[in-house]
N, C-alpha and C positions, 0 to 999 in steps of 0.2 A: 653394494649394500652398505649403508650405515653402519658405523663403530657403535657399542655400546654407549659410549662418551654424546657419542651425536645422539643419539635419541635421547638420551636423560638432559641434553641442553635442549631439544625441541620439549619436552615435557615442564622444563624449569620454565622456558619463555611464556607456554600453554596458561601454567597457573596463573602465574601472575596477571597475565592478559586476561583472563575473563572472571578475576575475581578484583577487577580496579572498579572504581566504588561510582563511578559519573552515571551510569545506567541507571543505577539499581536508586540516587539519589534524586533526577530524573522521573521515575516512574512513581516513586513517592510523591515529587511535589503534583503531579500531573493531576492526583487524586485528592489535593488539599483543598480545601479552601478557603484563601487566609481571609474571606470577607470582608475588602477596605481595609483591613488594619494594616498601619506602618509595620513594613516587614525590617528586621534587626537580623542579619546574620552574627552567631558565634559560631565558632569552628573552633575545637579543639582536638587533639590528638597526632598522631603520624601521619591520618592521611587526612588534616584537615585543609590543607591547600586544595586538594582533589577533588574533595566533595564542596569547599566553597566554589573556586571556578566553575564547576559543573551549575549549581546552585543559581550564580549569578550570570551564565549562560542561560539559563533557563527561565529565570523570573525576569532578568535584565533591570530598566529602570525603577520595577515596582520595591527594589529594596533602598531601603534609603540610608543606611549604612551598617559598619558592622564593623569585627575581629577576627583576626586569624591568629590561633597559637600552633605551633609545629615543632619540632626539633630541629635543629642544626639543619643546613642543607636540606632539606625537606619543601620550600617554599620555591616556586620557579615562575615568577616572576608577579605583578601587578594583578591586582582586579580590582573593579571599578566600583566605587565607594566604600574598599573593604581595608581597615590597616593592617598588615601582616607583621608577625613578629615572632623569631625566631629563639628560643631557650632551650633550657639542657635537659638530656633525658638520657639516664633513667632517673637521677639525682637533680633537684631541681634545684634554680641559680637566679641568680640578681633580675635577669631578664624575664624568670616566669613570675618573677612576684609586679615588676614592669608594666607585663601582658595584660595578668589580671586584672590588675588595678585601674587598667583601663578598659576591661569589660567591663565590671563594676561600675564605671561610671555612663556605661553606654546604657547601662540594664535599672539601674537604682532609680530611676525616677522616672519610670516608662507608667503610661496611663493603660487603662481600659481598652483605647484604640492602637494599640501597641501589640505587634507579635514576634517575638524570639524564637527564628528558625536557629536549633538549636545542632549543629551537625558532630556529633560524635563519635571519636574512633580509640582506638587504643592507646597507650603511653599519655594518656588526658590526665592521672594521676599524678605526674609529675609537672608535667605540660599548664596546669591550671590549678594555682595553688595563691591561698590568701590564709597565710597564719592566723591561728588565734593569737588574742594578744597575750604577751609573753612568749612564747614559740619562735623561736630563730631559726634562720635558714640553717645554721649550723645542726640544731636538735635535729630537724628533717632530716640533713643530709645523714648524719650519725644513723639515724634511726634503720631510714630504708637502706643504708648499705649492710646495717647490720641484719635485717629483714632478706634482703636478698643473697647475703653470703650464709644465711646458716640454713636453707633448703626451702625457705618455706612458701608454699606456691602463692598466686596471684590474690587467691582470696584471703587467705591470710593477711599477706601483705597490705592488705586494700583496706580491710578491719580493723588494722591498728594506724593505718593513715590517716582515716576520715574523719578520725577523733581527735585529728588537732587542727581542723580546716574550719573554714568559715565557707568554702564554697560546694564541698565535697556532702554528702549523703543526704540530697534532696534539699540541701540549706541556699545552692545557689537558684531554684527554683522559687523557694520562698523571697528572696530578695527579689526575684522580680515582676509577682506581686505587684497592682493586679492584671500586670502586663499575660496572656497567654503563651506559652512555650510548643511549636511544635519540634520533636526532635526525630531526629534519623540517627541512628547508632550501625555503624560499621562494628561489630562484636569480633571482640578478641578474648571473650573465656568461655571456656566449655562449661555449655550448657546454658550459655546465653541468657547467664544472673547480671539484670541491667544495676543491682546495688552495688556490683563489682567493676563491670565496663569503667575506666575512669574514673572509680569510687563512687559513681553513681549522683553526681552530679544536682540529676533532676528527677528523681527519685525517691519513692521511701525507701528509709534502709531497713533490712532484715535482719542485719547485726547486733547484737548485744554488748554491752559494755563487759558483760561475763567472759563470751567467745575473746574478744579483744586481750583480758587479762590473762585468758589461758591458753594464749599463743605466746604472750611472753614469754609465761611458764614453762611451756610446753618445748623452745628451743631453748632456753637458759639464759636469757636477755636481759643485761643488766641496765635497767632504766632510772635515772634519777627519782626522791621522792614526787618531786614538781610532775614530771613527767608521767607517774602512774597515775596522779594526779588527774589527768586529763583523758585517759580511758576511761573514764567513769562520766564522762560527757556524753547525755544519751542524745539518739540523731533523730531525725523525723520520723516518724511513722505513718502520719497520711500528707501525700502530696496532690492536689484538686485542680491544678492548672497546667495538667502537661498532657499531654499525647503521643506516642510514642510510638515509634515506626523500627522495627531490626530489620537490617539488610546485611546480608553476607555473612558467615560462620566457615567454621574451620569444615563441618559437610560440604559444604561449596568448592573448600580447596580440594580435598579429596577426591568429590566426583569431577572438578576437573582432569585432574592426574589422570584418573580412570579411564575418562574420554578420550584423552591423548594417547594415552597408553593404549588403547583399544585398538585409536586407527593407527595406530606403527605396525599392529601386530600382534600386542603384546595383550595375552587374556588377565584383565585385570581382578584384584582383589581387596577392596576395602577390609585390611585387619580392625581396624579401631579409628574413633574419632576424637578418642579420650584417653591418651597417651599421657600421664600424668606423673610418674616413675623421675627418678634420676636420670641424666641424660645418659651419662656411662654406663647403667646399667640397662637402658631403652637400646643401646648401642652392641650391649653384647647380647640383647635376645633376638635382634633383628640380625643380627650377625648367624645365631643361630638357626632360626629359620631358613635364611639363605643357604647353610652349608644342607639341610636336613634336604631341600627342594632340589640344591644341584645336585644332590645324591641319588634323587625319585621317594624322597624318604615322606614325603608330603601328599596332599590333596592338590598342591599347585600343580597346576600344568605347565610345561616350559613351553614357550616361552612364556613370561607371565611379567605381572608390576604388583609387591604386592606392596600396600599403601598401608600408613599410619598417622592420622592427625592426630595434634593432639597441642600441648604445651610440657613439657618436661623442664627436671629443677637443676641446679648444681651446687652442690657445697660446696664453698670455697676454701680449700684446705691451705693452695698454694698461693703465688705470686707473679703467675705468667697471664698471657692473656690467650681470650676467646670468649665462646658466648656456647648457648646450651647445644645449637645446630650443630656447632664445630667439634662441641666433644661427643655426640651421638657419632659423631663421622668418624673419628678417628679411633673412640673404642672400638666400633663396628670392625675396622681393618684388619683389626686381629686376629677376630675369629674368620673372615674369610683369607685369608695369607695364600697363596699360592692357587685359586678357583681362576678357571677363565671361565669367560660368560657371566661374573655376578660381581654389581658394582652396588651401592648403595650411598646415596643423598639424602641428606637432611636439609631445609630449606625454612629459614624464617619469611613468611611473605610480606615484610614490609622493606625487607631492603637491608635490613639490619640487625647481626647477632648478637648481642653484647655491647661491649663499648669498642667493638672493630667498623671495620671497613667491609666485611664481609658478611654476607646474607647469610652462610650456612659453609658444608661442606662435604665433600662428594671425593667417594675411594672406591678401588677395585681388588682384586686379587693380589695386585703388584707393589699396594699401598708401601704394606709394610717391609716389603724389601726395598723401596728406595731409600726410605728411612732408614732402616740397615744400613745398606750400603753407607750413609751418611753419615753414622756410627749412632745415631739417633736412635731410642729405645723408646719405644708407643706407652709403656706402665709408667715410665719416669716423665714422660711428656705429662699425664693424664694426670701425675699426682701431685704435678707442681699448675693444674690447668691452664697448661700453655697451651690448650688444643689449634689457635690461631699460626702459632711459629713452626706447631709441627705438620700442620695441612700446607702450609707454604713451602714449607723445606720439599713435601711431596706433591707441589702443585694442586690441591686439593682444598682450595678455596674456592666458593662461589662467588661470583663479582656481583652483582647487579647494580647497585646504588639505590638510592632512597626510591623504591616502586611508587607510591603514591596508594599503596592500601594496607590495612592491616588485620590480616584475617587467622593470627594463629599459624604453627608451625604444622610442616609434612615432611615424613619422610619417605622413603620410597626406592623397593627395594627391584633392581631389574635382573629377572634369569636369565640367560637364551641359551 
């Protein structure tokens, strides 16, 4: 029989495998019809190598050229008529303004018989970015790390991004005018707000220049005069030349796990899809559930999986590393400490937790005693958000590498 450990690695493999995006990119183009027109690939986001190979497998010589932006490591090799180009993410860097700058010139002066197959996935926020003038890559960086350290979720963040961009909330759609745009969005936020996806790109936005100044307010965020300045730059409201296709959500990943989870054995249960909380605190409810079900204290039945998608935050109080999967994981440990039969994973699906090497992070009953043992204490890990050095210290790192999709995080809790 199977260890606990073996089934939650055949479950981790499950997701990822049928929520990679070539299918679902595929089934889209199958139902298009780009009528004669010069077809232009853009690809942005985490798993934009994925969905352009797929893309350009499937149309072949009918595309007459294009771009790829991606993160680091994320691009795995050549495709035919398409330049790839790899920049930073989460905080974007010399090589996304690079990327840009050369969509922009692929896109700027497209006619009539011209169509912008437009493939979108998550991390496109940082991934494709062309300052307003004045706006430095410095202000960006400043911005979104202050954005991302003080809690505040993706739409937020996303709302006070687009108001410094030339390409971001339906303004790169207008440049390419009166070229048509068809786009495929791989979704990475709950609830599948395409103004948020990659700041929405090709899109009307939804956002206010109000919302924007009262997320400042709202965490305490001290922005230069210049800089408020530029929240009050309102975004499009009607966009007339797009078409837009979603494929994959964080429900996808969920009822994978489920599926999986099923045929091991294991009776599974969708908790939520909208897991939006603190990661630490997403950490010790699922921790709690686990102890109340190993008890009989619950509606689960053992054996069981019971699931959570969703995207959760972290305040950055300290100065260690990890990402939000990793501290779901190792708060979790502590509330299950000494259970056999209940382990629990968290799992980013792109490949990637934060600014590590690891996708997520996965503990059991025994977590917290190796730590112990190591003289290693889980509250003082958590509160310096080392969560990466101390899932390592307890073997409790997820490996996978860059997956090639991006569909939001799962966690996933196993009884037996």
């Amino acid at each position: 029989m199977p260890t606990i450990h073996e089934y939650a690695g055949t479950i981790i493999e499950r997701i990822i495998q049928d929520n990679l995006p070539g299918k679902a990119v595929e089934t889209a183009l199958a139902v298009h019809d780009f009528s004669g027109n010069k077809v232009h690939i853009v690809a942005i986001g985490k798993a934009a190598w994925t969905m352009a190979k797929a893309a350009s497998d499937f149309l072949g010589e009918a595309i007459t050229g294009g771009v790829v932006i991606t993160k680091y490591g994320h691009s795995n090799g050549d495709i035919p008529r398409v330049a790839i180009y790899e920049a930073g993410h989460p905080t974007l860097d010399e090589n996304t303004v690079i990327a840009t700058k050369e969509v922009l010139a692929l896109v700027e002066n497209l006619g009539v018989g011209d169509e912008v197959l437009f493939l979108l996935s998550g991390g496109g926020s940082a991934l494709f970015e062309a300052p307003l003038d004045g706006v430095t890559l410095e202000d960006f960086a400043v911005l979104t790390k202050a954005l991302l350290e003080c809690g505040a979720d993706i739409i937020e963040i996303n709302t006070v991004r687009k108001r410094f961009s030339k390409v971001k909330a339906g303004r790169f759609a207008q440049i390419c005018k009166p070229a048509k745009i068809f786009s495929i969005v791989l979704s990475d936020v709950l609830g599948d707000r395409l103004d948020t996806i990659a700041s929405g790109p090709a899109v009307p936005d939804n956002s206010t220049c109000k919302e924007a100044v009262s997320i400042i307010e709202k965490y305490g965020l001290k922005l230069t005069e210049k800089q408020m300045g530029y929240l009050h730059n309102e975004t499009p409201k009607v966009i007339d030349n797009v078409e837009t296709v979603i494929t994959g959500s964080v429900r996808s990943l969920c009822e994978s796990a489920a599926t999986c989870a099923e045929s091991l054995g294991f009776t599974p249960y969708i908790l939520t899809t909208s897991l939006t909380c603190e990661a630490a605190d997403a950490g010790r409810f699922l921790a709690a559930i686990a102890l109340d079900t190993h008890k009989g204290l619950t509606y689960f039945n053992k054996p069981c999986a019971i699931i959570a998608g969703g995207e959760t935050v972290v305040k950055v109080l300290g100065n260690g590393l990890g990402g939000r999967n990793q501290e779901l994981a190792l708060s979790a440990a502590k509330g299950i400490a000494g259970l056999e039969g209940v382990l629990i994973f968290s799992l980013g699906s792109d490949g990637t937790d934060g600014p590590t090497d690891a996708a997520g992070g996965i503990v059991d009953g025994d977590t917290a005693a190796r730590l112990a043992a190591k003289g290693l204490n889980i509250d003082k890990i958590l509160a310096n958000n080392d969560s990466y050095n101390g899932l390592k210290a307890a073997d409790g790192l997820i490996i996978t590498g860059p997956t090639g999709t991006n569909v939001n995080d799962v966690a996933v809790i196993l009884c037996m």
